[in-house]
Phi, psi and omega in degrees: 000126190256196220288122187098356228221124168245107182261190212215072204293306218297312183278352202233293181317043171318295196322330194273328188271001168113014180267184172289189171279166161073055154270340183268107166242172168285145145249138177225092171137126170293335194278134228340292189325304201280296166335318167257006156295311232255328172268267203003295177308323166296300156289008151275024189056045159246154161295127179241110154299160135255110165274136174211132162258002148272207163217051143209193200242201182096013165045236188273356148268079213222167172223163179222215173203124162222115162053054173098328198260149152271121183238099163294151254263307187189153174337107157237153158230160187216165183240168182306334195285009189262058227254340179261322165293346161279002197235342157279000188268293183317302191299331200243011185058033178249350172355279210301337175281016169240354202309156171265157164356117163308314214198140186291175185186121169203103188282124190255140172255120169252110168235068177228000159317143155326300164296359183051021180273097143342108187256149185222102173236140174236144186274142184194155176212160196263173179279046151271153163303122191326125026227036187265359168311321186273330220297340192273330166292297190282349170284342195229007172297114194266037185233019154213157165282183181320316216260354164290338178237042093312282178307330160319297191287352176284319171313297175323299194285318164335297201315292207324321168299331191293119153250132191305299209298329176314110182317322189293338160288315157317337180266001191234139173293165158295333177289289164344310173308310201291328198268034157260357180217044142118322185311113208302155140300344164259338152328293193293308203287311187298330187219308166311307190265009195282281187287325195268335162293341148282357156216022150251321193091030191204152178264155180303339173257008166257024183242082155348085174327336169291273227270358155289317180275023154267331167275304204252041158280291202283303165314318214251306194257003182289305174223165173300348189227052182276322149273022139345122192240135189231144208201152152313289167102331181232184204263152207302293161012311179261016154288263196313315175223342175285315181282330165321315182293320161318297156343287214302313164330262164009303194263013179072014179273140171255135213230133182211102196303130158105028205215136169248115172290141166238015177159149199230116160243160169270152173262188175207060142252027182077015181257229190221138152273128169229114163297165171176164185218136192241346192174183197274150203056014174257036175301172196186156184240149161214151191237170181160157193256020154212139167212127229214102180262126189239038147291137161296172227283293194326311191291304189311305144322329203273336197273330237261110150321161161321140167103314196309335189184114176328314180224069169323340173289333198294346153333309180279048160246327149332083210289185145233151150251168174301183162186143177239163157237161165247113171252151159225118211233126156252121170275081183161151217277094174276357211218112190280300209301170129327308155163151186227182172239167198213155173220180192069037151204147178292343166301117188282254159255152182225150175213137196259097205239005153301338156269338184264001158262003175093349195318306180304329167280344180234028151215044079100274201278350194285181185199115168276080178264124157267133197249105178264120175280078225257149152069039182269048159347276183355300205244022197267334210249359180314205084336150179272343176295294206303280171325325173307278198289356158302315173269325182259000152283003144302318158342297170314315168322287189274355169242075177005291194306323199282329192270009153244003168248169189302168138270112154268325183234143142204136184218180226240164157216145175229132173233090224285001192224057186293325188216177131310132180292135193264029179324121174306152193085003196291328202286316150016296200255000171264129168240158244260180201296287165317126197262182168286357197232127156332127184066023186216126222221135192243178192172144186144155213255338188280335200273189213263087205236349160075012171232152174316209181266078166222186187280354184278321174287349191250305210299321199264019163255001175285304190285322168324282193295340155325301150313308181286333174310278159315295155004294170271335159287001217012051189269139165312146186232111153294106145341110221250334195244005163290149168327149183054009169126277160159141186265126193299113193200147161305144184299331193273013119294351149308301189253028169300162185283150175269160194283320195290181159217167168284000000 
C-alpha cells in the first residue's frame, strides 16, 4: 500500500465479518451495466462497492437541467421485445414511467418527394400472427413502390431464416445482404436503415449482417407485438440514476460517485486490490474477491491486468460511433404527434420532450422537440451556429406549424463514442464476461452479448458478469431474464459460454 493510500476492512474484508471468502466485490463503473452487476451481486448476499467517477450514475443515459428544463443528453427508446430492460425498470421501481405503445405506430414523413408534396405514411402493425402483423402496413407503405414492398417480404422472410449467432454472419454488412435480395437504394433508406440506423448507430453498410439480423429478427419477427415502442416520460435522470440509486440502497450497496478506479491488481491471497481517487490525496485500496469492469471498452483496457484477455489490445479495435441531439423550444406547440421519423431530409427522428422535461408546468404554450441523429459522423464536430442553420429550416419543412414560430432555445448535446461501432467483423472482438484469471468480470454493452449498443445490451451484460460471478464462487444463481420467472439453477449453468458470436 503506498504512502496516502487507505484501505477500507470494515466495507470490504466480509470474510473477517462472518461470510465466506470472496463475499466482497467491486463494480467499477455506474452505468446500466455496472448498476445491474452491482444489485445482482447484492442479491446474491455479496457486499458491494460501486465506483463512478462521475457524479451520478446512468452512464450515456442521463439528465441535466437548462433554463428550467430537465434535458436528457439524448432519445433512448426500447422495444417490447426488450425484456432485460424492462426487468430493470421492474428492479429499480420505474416501469410505469416508460411505458410502451398499446400497438407499435410510427409515422414516417417524406418531404423528399417528387412531387414536392410532403407524404405521410406510417409503419404499424395488427393484431395477427408474425409475419402477417406488418403485411397490411408494408402493403399500403407509400414511400416504396408496388413492387419495392414485395420484395420487402421476400427479404423478410430470408432475414427470418438467419441465425444472429452464426460466427459467418458477423464478416458480412447488411448492406450487401440486401441488396442480394433484392432490395432497392430507396428500399434501404425508406425502411431498413429507417429503423436500423436508430438501433445499430449504424447505416447498412457499415452493419455487421449478425446484428442487423438480430434487431429485426428479434423486433419485427419474434412476436406480433415485439416492436412496440417504449420511452421515458420523466427525465432519464429519474431512471437511470435517482430511483437507480435507490435501488442501489436499498440492496445495501455502497455506491460512491466522483470516485476512479486507477488499477486493479492481485493481492496476495488471490483476491483483488482495486486502487481509486475520488480528487487529489484521496487515494484509497479496497480489496474484495470479485470485480466487475463495467466501462467502456477503452477505459477497460487501460484497467485489465496482466492475463485478463489473450490479446487485450483487441479491445481497441473496438470502434465507436456518434450520436447528436439537436434541442429546440419553440414558442408555441408545432408538433401534434409524439413523434415521427422523417425521410427526404437529414433529420432523422423528432420527439416531443415538453412534459417530461418540465417545459409544460412552466410555459403553458411553449413546445420542446429533440431531434436525435444516429450514425453522425458528419454533423458531430459541426458547430451550434452552422447546425442551427442546417436544421431548423428542415424543421420547417416537415413541420408546416414551425415557420411562423419563435425559437427560444437551441442547443446541441454530443455524444462522439455514444456506442460501439456495429462493424462487420465487431463479434470477433467482443469478449465474453468471464476474463482468463479468477474473479475478474468484464460488463458494458459493447462485451459479448449478441445485441447492439443498446440499454437492453448493457442491462443483459450486467446479469452476465453476474451470472459469471457467481459461478466462480459456486453460489446458485436465479436468472432474472429466464423464461417463466427463472429457475433457480447454478451459475456456471446458467452462464455458460456460448459456442456462437453475434
Amino acid at each position: 500500500m503506498t504512502e496516502g493510500t487507505t484501505t477500507r476492512p470494515e466495507r470490504l474484508r466480509t470474510d473477517e465479518a462472518g461470510r465466506p471468502l470472496g463475499a466482497a466485490a467491486v463494480v467499477i463503473g455506474g452505468g446500466l451495466a455496472g448498476v445491474t452487476a452491482a444489485l445482482e451481486l447484492a442479491g446474491a448476499g455479496l457486499q458491494v462497492t460501486l465506483l463512478e467517477g462521475r457524479p451520478r450514475l446512468g452512464g450515456l443515459a442521463f439528465s441535466f437541467r437548462r433554463g428550467g428544463m430537465s434535458v436528457d443528453n439524448g432519445q433512448h427508446v426500447y422495444l417490447r421485445c426488450c425484456t432485460a430492460y424492462q426487468w430493470f425498470l421492474d428492479r429499480v421501481g420505474a416501469r410505469h414511467l416508460a411505458p410502451l405503445q398499446d400497438r407499435l405506430d410510427v409515422p414516417v414523413l417524406d418531404v423528399g418527394h417528387p412531387s414536392g408534396r410532403p407524404r405521410l405514411g406510417r409503419l404499424r402493425r395488427a393484431a395477427l400472427p408474425v409475419p402477417l402483423h406488418l403485411a397490411a402496413s408494408l402493403a399500403t407503405y407509400p414511400h416504396l413502390s408496388l413492387a419495392e414492398r414485395a420484395k420487402v417480404g421476400r427479404a423478410a422472410l430470408a432475414l427470418g431464416a438467419l441465425d444472429p449467432e452464426d460466427p459467418a454472419l458477423d464478416g458480412v454488412d447488411f448492406a450487401t445482404w440486401l441488396h442480394r435480395h433484392g432490395q432497392s437504394a430507396r428500399t434501404v433508406e425508406a425502411l431498413w436503415d429507417l429503423v436500423g440506423v436508430a438501433t445499430l448507430n449504424a447505416t447498412a453498410d457499415r452493419a455487421s449482417l449478425g446484428l442487423a439480423a438480430k434487431v429485426f429478427k428479434t423486433g419485427l419477427l419474434s412476436a406480433p407485438g415485439a416492436a412496440d415502442i417504449g420511452w421515458a416520460h420523466v427525465p432519464l435522470g429519474e431512471l437511470h440514476d435517482t430511483r437507480a440509486r435507490a435501488a442501489l440502497d436499498g440492496a445495501g450497496v455502497r455506491t460512491a460517485l466522483r470516485t476512479r478506479a486507477t488499477a486493479i491488481t492481485r493481492s496476495a491471497d488471490g483476491g483483488w486490490h482495486v486502487d481509486a481517487e475520488s480528487g487529489p490525496g484521496t487515494a484509497e485500496r479496497l480489496d474484495a474477491g470479485t470485480v466487475v469492469l463495467a466501462v467502456p471498452q477503452r477505459e477497460a483496457r487501460a484497467l485489465l491486468p496482466d492475463g485478463a484477455l489473450d490479446d487485450p489490445d483487441r479491445l481497441l479495435d473496438i470502434g465507436t460511433a456518434p450520436i447528436l441531439n439537436l434541442h429546440v423550444v419553440y414558442d408555441r406547440k408545432v408538433l401534434r404527434q409524439p413523434f415521427f421519423a422523417a425521410l427526404g431530409s437529414p433529420v432523422q427522428w423528432v420527439f416531443d420532450r415538453t412534459e417530461s422535461s418540465g417545459l409544460a408546468g412552466a410555459d403553458g404554450a411553449a413546445q420542446y422537440l429533440a431531434v436525435s441523429q444516429s450514425a453522425a459522423q458528419d454533423d458531430i464536430d459541426r458547430p451550434v451556429a452552422e447546425l442551427r442553420e442546417r436544421y431548423l429550416p428542415e424543421l420547417e419543412r416537415l413541420l408546416p406549424a414551425a415557420r411562423g414560430a419563435g425559437v427560444k432555445d437551441f442547443f446541441v448535446t454530443r455524444e462522439r463514442t455514444a456506442t460501439f461501432a456495429p462493424t462487420p467483423g465487431v463479434g470477433r472482438l467482443r469478449p465474453q464476461a468471464a476474463t482468463g484469471v479468477p474473479g475478474l468480470y468484464l460488463a458494458g454493452a459493447w462485451t459479448a452479448t449478441g445485441w447492439p449498443a443498446t440499454m437492453e445490451g448493457a442491462v443483459r451484460s450486467g446479469v452476465q458478469a453476474a451470472g459469471a460471478a457467481l459461478s466462480g464462487l459456486g453460489r446458485p444463481y436465479r436468472d432474472p431474464l429466464a423464461g417463466g420467472g427463472g429457475m433457480t439453477r447454478r451459475a456456471d449453468q446458467a452462464c455458460a459460454p456460448r459456442t456462437g458470436r453475434a
